[in-house]
C-alpha positions as CSV (number, residue, x, y, z in Angstrom):
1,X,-48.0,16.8,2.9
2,X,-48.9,14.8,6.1
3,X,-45.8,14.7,8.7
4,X,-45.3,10.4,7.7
5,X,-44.9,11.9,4.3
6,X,-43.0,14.2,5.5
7,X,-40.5,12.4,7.7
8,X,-40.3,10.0,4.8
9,X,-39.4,12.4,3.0
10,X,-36.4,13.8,5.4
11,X,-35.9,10.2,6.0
12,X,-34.6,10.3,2.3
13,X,-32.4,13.4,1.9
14,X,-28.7,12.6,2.9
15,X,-26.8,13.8,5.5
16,X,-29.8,16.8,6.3
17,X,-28.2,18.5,9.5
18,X,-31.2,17.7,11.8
19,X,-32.2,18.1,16.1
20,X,-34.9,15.9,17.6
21,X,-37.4,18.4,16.4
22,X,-36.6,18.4,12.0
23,X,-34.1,19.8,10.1
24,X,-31.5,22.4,11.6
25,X,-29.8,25.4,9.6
26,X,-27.4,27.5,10.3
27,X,-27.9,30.7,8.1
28,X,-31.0,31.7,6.8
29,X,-30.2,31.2,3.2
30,X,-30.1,27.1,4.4
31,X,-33.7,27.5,5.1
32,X,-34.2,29.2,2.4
33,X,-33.2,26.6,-0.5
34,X,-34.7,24.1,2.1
35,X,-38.2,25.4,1.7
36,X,-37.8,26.4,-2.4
37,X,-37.0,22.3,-2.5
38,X,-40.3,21.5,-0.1
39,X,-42.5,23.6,-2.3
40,X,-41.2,23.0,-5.7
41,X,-41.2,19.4,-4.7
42,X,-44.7,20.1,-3.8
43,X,-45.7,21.2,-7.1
44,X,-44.7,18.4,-8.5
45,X,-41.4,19.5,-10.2
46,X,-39.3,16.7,-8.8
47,X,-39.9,13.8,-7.0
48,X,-38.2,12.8,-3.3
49,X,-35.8,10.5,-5.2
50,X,-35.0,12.5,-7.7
51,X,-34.2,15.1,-5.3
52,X,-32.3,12.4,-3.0
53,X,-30.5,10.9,-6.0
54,X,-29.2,14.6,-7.1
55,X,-28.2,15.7,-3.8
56,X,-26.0,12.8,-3.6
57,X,-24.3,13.0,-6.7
58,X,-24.0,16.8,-6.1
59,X,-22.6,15.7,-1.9
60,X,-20.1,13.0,-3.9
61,X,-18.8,15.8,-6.4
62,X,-17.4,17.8,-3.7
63,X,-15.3,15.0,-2.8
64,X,-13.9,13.7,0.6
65,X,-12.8,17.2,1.9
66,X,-16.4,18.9,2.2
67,X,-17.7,18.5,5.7
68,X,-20.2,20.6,7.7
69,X,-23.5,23.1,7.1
70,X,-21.4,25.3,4.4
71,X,-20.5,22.6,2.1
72,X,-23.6,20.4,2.7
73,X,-26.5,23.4,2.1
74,X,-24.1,24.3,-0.8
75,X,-24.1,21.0,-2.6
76,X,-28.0,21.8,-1.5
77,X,-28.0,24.6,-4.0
78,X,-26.1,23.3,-6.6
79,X,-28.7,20.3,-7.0
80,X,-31.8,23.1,-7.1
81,X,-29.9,24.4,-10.1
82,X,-29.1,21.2,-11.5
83,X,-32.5,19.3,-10.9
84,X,-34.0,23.1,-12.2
85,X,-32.2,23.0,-15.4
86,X,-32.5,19.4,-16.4
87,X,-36.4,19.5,-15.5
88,X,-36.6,23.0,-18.1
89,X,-38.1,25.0,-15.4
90,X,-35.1,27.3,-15.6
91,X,-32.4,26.1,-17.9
92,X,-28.8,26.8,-16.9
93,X,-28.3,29.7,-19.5
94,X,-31.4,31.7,-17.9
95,X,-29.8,30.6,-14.2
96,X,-26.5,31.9,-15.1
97,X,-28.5,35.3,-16.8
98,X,-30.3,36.0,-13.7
99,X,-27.3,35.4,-11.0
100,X,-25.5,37.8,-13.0
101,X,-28.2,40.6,-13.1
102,X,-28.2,40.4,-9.2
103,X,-24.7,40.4,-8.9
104,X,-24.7,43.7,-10.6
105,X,-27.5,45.0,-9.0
106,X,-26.0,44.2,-5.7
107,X,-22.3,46.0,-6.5
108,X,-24.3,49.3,-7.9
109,X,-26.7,49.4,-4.2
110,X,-25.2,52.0,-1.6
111,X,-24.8,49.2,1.6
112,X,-27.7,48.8,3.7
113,X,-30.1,49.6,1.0
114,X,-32.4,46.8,-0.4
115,X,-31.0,45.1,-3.8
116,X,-33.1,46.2,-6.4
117,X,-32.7,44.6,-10.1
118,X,-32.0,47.1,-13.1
119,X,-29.8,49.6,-10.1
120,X,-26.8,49.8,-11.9
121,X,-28.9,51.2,-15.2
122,X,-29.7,54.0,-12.5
């Protein structure tokens, strides 16, 4: 992307926590789902509107209570999964499949060792 495709792009997301330089996060896991939307986005999964229009409906579910970085980078989330599953790249069931393997995985690892999938078969 070009940086006028990509400022038009930013341009389009709503309410993106932002500083004179781009886009601003607060935990790591923000920039995280930020950059898996650039590059699936990039691949052509979904386009900037569709991303813009999903994020919205996703920031209007939460209601009138949900304010700051939290709620906003969670709404973020919740539209990667919903855009995800509508588009068939990874339908809700498989989703809901996978979270659940690394939840497991992460209650069988000893703390401060690194999550390994198929740990709690160990």
């Amino acid at each position: 992307m070009t940086r006028p495709e990509v400022d038009e792009a930013l341009a389009a997301l709503p309410g993106l926590p932002r500083d004179a330089d781009g886009p601003v996060f607060a935990e790591p896991w923000h920039a995280q789902a930020f950059a898996l939307a650039v590059a699936l986005n990039s691949r052509g999964i979904f386009t900037w509107s569709e991303w813009a229009e999903t994020l919205g409906a996703e920031i209007a579910a939460m209601g009138p209570g949900a304010s700051g970085d939290e709620d906003y980078y969670s709404a973020w989330l919740k539209a990667l999964e919903t855009i995800l599953d509508r588009k068939g790249v990874v339908p809700e069931p498989e989703r809901a499949d996978r979270q659940a393997a690394w939840d497991r995985a992460a209650r069988a690892t000893p703390h401060g060792q690194p999550i390994e999938l198929g740990a709690e078969r160990k």
